[in-house]
C-alpha positions in Angstrom: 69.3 5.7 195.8 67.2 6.2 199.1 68.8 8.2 201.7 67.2 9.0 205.4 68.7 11.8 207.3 68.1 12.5 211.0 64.5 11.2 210.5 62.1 12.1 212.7 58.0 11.1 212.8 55.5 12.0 214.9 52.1 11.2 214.5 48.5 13.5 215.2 47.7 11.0 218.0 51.6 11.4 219.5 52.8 8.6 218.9 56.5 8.9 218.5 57.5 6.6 215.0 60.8 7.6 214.1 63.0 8.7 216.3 66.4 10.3 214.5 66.9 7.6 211.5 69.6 8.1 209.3 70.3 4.9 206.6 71.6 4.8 202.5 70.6 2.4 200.4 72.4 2.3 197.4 71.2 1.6 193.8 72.1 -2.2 192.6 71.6 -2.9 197.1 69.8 -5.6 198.4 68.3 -4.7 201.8 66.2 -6.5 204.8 64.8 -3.7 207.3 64.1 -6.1 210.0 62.2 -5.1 213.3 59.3 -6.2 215.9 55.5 -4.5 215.5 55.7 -0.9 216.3 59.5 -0.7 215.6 59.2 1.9 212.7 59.1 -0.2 209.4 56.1 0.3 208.2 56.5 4.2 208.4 59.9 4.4 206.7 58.2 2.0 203.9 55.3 4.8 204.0 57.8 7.6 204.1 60.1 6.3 200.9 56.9 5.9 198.7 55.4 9.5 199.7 52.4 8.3 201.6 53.4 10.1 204.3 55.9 13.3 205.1 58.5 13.3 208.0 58.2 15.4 210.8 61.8 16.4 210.7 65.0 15.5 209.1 65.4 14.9 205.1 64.8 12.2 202.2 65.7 11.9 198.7 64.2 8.9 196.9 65.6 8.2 193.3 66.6 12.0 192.9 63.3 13.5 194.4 63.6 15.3 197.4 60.7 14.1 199.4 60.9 17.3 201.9 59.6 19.5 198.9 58.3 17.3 196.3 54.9 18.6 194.7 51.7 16.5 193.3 52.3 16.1 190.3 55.8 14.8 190.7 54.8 12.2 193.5 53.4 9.8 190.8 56.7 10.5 188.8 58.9 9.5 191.8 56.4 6.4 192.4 57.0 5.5 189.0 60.5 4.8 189.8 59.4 2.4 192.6 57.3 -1.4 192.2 55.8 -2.3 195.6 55.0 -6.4 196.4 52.4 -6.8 199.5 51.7 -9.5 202.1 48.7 -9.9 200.7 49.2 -10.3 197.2 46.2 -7.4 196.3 45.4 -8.8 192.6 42.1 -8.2 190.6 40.7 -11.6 191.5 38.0 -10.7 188.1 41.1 -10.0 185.9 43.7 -12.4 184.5 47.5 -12.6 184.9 47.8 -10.7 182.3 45.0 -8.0 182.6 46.5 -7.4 186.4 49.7 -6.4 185.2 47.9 -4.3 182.3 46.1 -2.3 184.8 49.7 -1.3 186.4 51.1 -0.4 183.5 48.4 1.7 181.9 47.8 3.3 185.2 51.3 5.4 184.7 50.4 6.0 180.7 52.5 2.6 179.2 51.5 1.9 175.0 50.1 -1.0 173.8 53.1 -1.9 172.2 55.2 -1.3 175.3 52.3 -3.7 177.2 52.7 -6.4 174.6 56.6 -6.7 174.9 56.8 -6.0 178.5 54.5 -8.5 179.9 55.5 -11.2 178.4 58.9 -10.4 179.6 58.2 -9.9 183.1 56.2 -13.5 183.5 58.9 -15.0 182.0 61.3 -13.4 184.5 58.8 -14.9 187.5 58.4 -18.3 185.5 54.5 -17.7 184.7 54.6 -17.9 180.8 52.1 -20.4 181.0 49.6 -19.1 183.7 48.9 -15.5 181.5 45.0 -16.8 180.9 44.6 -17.8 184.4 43.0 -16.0 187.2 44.3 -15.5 190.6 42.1 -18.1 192.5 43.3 -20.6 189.7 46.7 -19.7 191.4 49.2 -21.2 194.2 50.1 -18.5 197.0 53.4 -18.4 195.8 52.1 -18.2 192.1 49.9 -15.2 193.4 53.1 -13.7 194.8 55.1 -14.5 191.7 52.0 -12.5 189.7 52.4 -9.6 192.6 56.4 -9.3 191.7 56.1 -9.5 187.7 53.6 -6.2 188.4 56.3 -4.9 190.7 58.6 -5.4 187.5 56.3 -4.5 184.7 57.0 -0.6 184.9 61.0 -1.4 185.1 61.4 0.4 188.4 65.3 0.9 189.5 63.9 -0.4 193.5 61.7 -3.0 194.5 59.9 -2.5 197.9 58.8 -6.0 199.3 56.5 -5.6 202.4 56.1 -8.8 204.2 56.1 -10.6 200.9 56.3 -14.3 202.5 53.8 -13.4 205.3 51.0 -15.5 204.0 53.7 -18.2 202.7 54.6 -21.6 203.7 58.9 -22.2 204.4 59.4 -23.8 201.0 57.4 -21.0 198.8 59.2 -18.2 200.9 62.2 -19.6 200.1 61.6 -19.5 196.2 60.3 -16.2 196.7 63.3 -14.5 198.4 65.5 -16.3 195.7 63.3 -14.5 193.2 64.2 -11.5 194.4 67.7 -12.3 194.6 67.5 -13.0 191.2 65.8 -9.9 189.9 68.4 -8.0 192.5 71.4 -9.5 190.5 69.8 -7.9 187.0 70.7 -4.7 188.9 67.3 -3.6 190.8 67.6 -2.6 194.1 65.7 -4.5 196.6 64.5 -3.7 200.1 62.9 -6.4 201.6 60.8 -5.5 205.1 60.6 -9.0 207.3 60.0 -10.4 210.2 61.4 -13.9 209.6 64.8 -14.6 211.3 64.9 -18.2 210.2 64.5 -16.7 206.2 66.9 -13.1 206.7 69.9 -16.0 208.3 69.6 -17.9 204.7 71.0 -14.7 202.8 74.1 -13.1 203.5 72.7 -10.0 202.9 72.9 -6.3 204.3 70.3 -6.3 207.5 69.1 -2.7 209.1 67.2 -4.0 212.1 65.1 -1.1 213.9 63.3 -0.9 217.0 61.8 1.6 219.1 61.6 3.9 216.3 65.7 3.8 216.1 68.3 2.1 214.1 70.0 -0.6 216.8 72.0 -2.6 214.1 73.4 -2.2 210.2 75.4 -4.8 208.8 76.0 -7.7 206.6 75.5 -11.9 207.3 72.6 -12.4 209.5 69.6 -11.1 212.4 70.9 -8.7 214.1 70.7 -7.4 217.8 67.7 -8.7 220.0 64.9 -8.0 217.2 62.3 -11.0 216.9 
């Protein structure tokens, strides 16, 4: 579970980010956190994986308290949490396979955990047969299918997808959000940050649309509010 409360941040230069948010996301959810530039996304995505600390107001992510949390169990709570970028951000020198190795020995994962867990994941994104291959062999959407299965390959409970169609064309962002519908119906929560109205309308899902640094709209079935 993610929970903001009376969120405030303020940044050295002044800028005013946040501005009192409060929202719950609960575990099994599937969330869009929709918004113009400068609304305040980016930040609470920044804020939930512990890149940043608010100014004011209090967060717990997946049981950590993010007010207090210490060093050592920042990579414990990030653990808990798979992140998919715009931009895809594979090892362009490393294989399919290798690239989702790297994740999972970066948080301590066996051998034998890698060899049974990999296979699974690319299987889940329907990449069984593109393990070998290297990510300039790859489709945009196959790089973003690669960027999820290392989202999965740690078996976090939330999935935080940041822009994931950005760089997609219509038909590929479809397949991608259905993806992540999928994966959300095996029970991870999803929190999907997005710009695209056309792409949010398709899902009747849970929308939190923010601007100005405030929540303007939470609810179910669509864009909400004046948010482009």
């Amino acid at each position: 579970m993610i929970r903001l409360k009376d969120i405030y941040k303020e940044y050295e230069n002044g800028t005013k980010a946040l501005k009192g948010v409060s929202l719950q996301i609960d575990d099994g959810d599937f969330v869009f956190l929709v918004g113009p530039s400068g609304s305040g996304k980016s930040t609470i995505i920044k804020l939930i994986t512990g890149e940043i600390q608010a100014t004011d107001g209090r967060l717990m992510v997946n049981g950590f308290n993010m007010n207090d949390i210490t060093e050592k169990q920042i990579p414990l709570m990030r653990r808990t949490l798979g992140v998919v970028f715009q931009d895809f951000r594979l090892i362009e020198k490393k294989t399919v396979t290798e690239n989702l190795e790297v994740a999972m020995r970066a948080v301590g994962a066996t051998t034998r955990e890698i060899q049974r867990r990999i296979p699974y994941v690319l299987g889940l994104v329907g990449l069984s047969d593109k393990a070998k291959q290297y990510p300039t062999q790859l489709s945009g959407g196959e790089q973003q299918r690669v960027a999820i299965a290392r989202a999965l390959a740690n078996n976090p409970s939330v999935i935080i997808a940041d822009e994931p169609t950005g760089n997609l064309d219509p038909a590929r962002s479809l397949e991608i959000m259905s993806l992540l519908e999928k994966i959300n119906s095996m029970g991870t929560t999803i929190l999907v940050v997005t710009h695209e109205r056309e792409l949010v309308n398709r899902f009747d899902k849970r929308v939190i649309a923010i601007e100005s640094g405030r929540i303007i709209s939470d609810g179910s079935g669509g864009y909400y509010g004046n948010v482009r």
